[in-house]
PALO-886612 format. One record per residue (C-alpha): x, y, z; residue number from 0. Coordinates in steps of 0.02 Angstrom, whole numbers. Layout:
# residues N
X_Y_Z_NUM
...
This chain:
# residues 482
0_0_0_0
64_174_-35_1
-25_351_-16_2
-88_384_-183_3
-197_233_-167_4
-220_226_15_5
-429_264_5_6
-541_104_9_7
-609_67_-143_8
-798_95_-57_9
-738_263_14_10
-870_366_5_11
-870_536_-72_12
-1007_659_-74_13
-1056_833_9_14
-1176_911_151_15
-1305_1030_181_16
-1438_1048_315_17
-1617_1067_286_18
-1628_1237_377_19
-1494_1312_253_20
-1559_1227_99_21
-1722_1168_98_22
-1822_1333_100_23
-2014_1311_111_24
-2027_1353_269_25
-2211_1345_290_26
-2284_1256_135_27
-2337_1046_143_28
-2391_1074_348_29
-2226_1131_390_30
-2223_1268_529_31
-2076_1379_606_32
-1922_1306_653_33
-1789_1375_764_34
-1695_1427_630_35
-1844_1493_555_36
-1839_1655_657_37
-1677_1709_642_38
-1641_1849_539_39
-1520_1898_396_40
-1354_1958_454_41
-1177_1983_398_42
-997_1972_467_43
-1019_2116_534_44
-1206_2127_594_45
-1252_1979_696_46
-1398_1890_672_47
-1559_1928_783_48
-1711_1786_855_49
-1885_1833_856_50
-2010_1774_966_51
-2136_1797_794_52
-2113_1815_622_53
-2080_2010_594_54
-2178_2083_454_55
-2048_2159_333_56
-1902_2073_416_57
-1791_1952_303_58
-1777_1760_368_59
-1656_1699_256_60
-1697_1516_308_61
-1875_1532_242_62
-1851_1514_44_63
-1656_1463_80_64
-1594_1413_-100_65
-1768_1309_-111_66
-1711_1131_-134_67
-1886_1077_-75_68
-1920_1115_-269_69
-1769_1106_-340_70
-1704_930_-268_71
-1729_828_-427_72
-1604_953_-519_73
-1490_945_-386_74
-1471_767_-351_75
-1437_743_-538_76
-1290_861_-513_77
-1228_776_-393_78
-1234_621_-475_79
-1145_708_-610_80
-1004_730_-517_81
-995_552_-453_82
-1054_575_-261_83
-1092_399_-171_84
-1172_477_-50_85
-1261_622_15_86
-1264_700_184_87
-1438_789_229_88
-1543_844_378_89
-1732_809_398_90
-1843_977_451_91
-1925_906_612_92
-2047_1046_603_93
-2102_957_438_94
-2140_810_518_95
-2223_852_685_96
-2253_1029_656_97
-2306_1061_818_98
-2212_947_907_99
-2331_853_1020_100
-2443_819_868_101
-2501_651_883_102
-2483_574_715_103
-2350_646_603_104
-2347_768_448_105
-2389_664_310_106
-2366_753_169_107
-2177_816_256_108
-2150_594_262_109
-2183_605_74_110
-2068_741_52_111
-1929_629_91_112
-2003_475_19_113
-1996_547_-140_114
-1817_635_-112_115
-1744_462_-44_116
-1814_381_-201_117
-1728_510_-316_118
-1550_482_-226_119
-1580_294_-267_120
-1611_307_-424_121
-1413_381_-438_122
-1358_242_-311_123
-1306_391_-188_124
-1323_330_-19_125
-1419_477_115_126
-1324_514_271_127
-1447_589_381_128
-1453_703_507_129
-1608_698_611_130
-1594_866_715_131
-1455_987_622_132
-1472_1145_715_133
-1652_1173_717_134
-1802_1102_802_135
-2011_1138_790_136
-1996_1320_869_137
-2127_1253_955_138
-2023_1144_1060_139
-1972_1331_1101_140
-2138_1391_1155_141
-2187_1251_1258_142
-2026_1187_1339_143
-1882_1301_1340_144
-1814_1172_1203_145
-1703_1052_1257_146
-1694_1135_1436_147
-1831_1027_1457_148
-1822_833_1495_149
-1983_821_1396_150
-1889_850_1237_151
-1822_686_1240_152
-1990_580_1231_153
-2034_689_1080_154
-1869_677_971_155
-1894_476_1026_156
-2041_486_962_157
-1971_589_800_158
-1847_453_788_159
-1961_304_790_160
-2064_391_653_161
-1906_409_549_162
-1818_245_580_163
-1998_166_541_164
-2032_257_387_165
-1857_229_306_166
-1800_89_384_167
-1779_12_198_168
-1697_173_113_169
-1592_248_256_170
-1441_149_310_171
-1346_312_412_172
-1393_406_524_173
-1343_545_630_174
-1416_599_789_175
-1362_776_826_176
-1254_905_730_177
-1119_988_815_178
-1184_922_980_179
-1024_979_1073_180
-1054_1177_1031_181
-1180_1202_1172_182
-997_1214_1263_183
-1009_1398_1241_184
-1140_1521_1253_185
-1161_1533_1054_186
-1249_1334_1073_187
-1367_1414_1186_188
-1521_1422_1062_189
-1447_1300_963_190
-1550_1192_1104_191
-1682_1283_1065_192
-1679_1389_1229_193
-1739_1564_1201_194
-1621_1702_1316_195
-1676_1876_1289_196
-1778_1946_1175_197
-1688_1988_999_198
-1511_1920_1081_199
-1383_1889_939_200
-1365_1740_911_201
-1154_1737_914_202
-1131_1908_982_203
-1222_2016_1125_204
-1290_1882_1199_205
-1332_1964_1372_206
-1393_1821_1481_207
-1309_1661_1465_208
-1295_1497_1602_209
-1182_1371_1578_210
-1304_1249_1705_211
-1452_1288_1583_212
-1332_1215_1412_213
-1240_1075_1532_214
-1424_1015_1580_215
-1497_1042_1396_216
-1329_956_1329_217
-1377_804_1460_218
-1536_786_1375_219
-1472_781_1207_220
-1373_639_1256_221
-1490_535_1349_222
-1593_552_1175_223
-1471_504_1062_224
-1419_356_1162_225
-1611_290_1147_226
-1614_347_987_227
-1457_233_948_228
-1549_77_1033_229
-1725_117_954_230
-1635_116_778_231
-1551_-51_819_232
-1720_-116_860_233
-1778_-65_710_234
-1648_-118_591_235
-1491_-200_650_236
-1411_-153_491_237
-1442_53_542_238
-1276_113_590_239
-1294_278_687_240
-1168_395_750_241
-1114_541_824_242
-1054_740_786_243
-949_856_832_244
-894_1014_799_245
-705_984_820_246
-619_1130_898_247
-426_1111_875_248
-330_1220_987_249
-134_1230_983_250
-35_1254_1126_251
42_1466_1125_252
206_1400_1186_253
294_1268_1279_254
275_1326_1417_255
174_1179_1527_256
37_1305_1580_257
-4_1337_1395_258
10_1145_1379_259
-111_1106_1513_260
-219_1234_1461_261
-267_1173_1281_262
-262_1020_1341_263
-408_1062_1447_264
-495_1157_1303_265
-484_999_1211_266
-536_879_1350_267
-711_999_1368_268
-732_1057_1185_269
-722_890_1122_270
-707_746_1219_271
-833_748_1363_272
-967_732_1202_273
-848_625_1126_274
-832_513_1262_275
-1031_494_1291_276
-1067_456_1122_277
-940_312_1100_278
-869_234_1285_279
-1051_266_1364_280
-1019_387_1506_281
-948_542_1560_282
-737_565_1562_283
-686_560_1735_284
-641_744_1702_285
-797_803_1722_286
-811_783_1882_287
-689_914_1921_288
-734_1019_1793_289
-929_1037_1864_290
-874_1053_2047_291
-753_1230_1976_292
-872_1264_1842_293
-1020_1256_1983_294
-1130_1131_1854_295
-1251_1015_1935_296
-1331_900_1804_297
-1486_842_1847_298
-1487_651_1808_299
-1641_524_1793_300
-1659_358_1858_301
-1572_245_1725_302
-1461_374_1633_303
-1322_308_1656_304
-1370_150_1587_305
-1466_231_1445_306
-1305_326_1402_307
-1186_154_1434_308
-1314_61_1303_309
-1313_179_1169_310
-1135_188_1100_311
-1148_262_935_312
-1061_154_776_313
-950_275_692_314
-887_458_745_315
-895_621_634_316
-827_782_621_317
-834_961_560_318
-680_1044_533_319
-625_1190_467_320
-507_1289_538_321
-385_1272_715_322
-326_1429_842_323
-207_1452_970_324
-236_1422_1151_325
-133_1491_1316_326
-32_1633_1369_327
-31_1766_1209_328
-81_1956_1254_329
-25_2023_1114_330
-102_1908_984_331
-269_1939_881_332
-416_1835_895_333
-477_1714_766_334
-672_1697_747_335
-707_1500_703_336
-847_1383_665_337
-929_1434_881_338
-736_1382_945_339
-617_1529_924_340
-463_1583_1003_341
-288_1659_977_342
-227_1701_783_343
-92_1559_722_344
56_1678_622_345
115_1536_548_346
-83_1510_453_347
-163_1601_340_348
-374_1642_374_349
-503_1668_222_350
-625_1811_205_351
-695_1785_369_352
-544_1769_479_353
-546_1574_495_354
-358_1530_461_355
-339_1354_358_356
-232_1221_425_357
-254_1071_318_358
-119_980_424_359
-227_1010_592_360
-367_885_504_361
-232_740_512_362
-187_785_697_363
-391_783_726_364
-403_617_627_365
-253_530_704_366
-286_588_890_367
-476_557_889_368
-439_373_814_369
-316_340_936_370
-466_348_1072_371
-592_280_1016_372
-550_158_866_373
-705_170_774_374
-742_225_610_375
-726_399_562_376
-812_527_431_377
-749_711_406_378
-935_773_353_379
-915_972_356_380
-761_1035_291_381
-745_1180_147_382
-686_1358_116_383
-803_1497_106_384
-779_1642_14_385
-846_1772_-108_386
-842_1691_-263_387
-859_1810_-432_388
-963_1767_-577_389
-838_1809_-742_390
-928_1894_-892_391
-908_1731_-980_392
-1024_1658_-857_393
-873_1569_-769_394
-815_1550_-593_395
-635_1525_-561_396
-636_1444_-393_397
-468_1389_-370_398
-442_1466_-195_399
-564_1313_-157_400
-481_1197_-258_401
-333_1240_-166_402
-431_1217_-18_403
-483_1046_-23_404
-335_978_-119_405
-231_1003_34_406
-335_945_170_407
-393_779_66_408
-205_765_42_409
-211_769_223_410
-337_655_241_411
-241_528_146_412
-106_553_247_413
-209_504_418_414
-267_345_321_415
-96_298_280_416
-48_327_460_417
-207_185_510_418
-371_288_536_419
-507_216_479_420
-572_351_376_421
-740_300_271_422
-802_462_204_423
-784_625_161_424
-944_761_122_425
-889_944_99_426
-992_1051_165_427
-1105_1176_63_428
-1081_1056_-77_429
-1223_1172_-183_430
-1210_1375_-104_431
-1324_1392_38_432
-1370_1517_157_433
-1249_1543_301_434
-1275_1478_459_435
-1159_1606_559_436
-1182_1765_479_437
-1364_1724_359_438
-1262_1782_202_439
-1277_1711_36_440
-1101_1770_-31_441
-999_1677_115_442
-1026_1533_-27_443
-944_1376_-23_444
-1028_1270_-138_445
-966_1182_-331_446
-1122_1220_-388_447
-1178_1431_-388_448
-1335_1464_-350_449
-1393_1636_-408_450
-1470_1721_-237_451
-1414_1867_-152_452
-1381_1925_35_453
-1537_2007_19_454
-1648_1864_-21_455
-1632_1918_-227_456
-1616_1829_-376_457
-1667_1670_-483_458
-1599_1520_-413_459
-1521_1471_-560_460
-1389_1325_-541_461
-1241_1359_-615_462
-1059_1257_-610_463
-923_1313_-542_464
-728_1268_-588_465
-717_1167_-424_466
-886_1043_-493_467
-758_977_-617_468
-623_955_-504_469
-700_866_-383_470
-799_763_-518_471
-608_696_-542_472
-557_690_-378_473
-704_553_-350_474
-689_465_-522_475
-509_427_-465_476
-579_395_-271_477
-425_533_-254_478
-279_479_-311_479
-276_615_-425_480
-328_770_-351_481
């Protein structure tokens, strides 16, 4: 074996969106508001605001999104067109049980997905789902507090059982929660659904913030995916479900053995106390310490632990996108990231919106998250955004993304070579969406364009980008030439 042919011949290639991002149609087929559904436009500079109603006049970008919900059938075939094997997606709860405690499920949402699972299988691309990517029925919201609430559990089971029933013949993977791990920091806080202030940012300002409140919500998240992992085993023993995490890579300032210790400890909390519950079955023994200084209490229910111990997920994945610095630095900038920021690298270079690329920190991530928990691995968000320029040809040059990916799939290669099981790789925006961070169109990161403005504006025309052919090779040679 040698490194240009290092990838399993089944590796499988493809790219990622979520629903909230992508999917549009935010209140057409029974669908109601979603968390993400009141969260206004932003920019880089402007952060996003949440409403407690829709605002008349005020621009949701998540409501029309880049309208896959009519567009899907186009964009599968382009994805098929560039050779994906599989395709890593995010089901709108509020689609399915609108109002969360409905009793019997959205059926015209279930056919939604019926009809877009059938379309994927008729280009042999294999879904990758994600069954709660950043949003929930805001009605979860209105009732509960979202997931500061025990009761959320019994009704993303019951969400679950619903989904594992319905597709138990067309859905092989699954994925319980994105980016579990970022209600770490007070940016996750609505990402649980759990309303502040009124109008708080949503990454900046945020006024009123308790770590107890996101510990206890994070609990609850885990208890759920742990019976989610046994209710999908019930289901179909051939379901393999996992876990993931928005991996926060954070370098050591110096040598010196406090700056050691202390990104150490960044790493131990960002990433591996979710880590750790998802795949061994209980908390690190960390934690313990970390609660009693950090004054966190969790509130556990009879059989928890258990619950937790018995619902080990069956493969691990990953965002990644970017790594900081960590420790003793006064004089050095800050880096905004993907939530997780921290002290500017010199020796990295950051795109348009200050996150500095370090394709060689996605082999350290692969290599040291294999070496604890030896099960098999996906990188499923991982891409540059930027401002990409339509030529008056009708082209776009991407190579800055090229560039991009080349180097950290070169990366990945190298990680496999070194013995990580590494079984797939989805870039994220594979098709421009809307933002997540900022609610901008033009932070793109996509191989396919789609024409749609910051302000909502535009056709939605589909056009290629430089990239779509590029990684249309990259996959036809399963990347040994890239």
């Amino acid at each position: 074996m040698n490194k240009k042919n290092v990838l399993p011949v089944d590796f499988m290639w493809g790219g990622a969106t979520a629903a909230n991002q992508y999917e549009g149609a935010w209140n057409v087929g029974g669908k109601k508001a979603s968390t993400a559904d009141v969260m206004t436009g932003g920019s880089h500079t402007t952060p996003r605001r949440i409403t407690k109603h829709i605002e008349e006049g005020t621009y949701y970008p998540s409501h029309e999104a880049v309208d896959f919900y009519h567009h899907y059938k186009e964009d599968i075939k382009l994805f098929a067109e560039m050779g994906f094997k599989c395709f890593r997606m995010s089901i709108a709860w509020s689609r399915i049980f609108p109002n969360v405690d409905d009793k019997v499920a959205n059926e015209e949402g279930l056919k939604f997905y019926d009809d877009l699972f059938s379309e994927l299988k008729k280009y042999n691309i294999e879904p990758i789902v994600t069954i709660s990517h950043y949003e929930a029925p805001f009605a979860l919201t209105e009732k509960y507090n979202g997931w500061t609430s025990r009761e959320a559990i019994d009704h993303y089971v019951r969400y679950c059982n619903t989904l594992f029933t319905r597709y138990k013949d067309v859905v092989k993977y699954w994925i319980t929660f994105n980016e579990i791990n970022s209600l770490m920091v007070p940016a996750g806080a609505f990402i649980a659904g759990a309303l502040l202030v009124d109008d708080s940012g949503i990454f900046n300002n945020i006024t009123v913030d308790s770590s107890q409140m996101r510990f206890q919500a994070l609990h609850h998240q885990l208890v759920a995916s742990a019976k989610a992992v046994n209710i999908a085993h019930q289901i179909n023993p051939d379901f393999k479900v996992g876990c993931m995490i928005n991996y926060s890579l954070g370098y050591a300032s110096t040598c010196n053995p406090k700056d050691i210790i202390k990104a150490q400890k960044q790493d131990q909390i960002n990433n591996m106390i979710c880590g750790d519950v998802h795949v061994r079955g209980e908390y690190p023994t960390f934690t313990k310490r970390y609660f009693e200084e950090s004054n966190i209490k969790i509130e556990m229910a009879e059989g928890d632990e258990e619950t937790l111990k018995n619902g080990c997920v069956d493969f691990y994945t990953f965002s990644y996108y970017k790594s900081h610095v960590v420790g003793t630095r006064p004089e050095g900038d800050v880096t905004q990231g993907n939530v997780f920021g921290g002290f500017k690298n010199p020796y990295l270079k950051a795109n348009d919106w200050g996150w500095q690329i370090d394709p060689e920190g996605l082999r350290y991530v692969l290599n040291h998250v294999y070496d604890r928990y030896k099960i098999p691995m996906m990188v499923v968000e991982n891409g540059l955004g930027a401002v990409d320029i339509v030529e008056k040809d009708g082209k776009i040059n991407d190579d800055y993304r090229i560039k991009f990916l080349r180097e950290h799939i070169e990366q990945m290669k190298e990680a496999v070579y070194d013995g990580v099981e590494l079984i797939g790789y989805t870039p994220w925006g594979c098709i421009d969406i809307v933002s997540a961070s900022t609610g901008e169109m033009k932070k793109r990161y996509g191989f396919i364009y789609v024409d749609k403005d910051n302000d909502g504006k535009g056709t939605l025309n589909r056009r290629k980008k430089k990239s779509f052919d590029w990684y249309q090779h990259v996959i036809a040679t399963n990347g040994e030439e890239i």
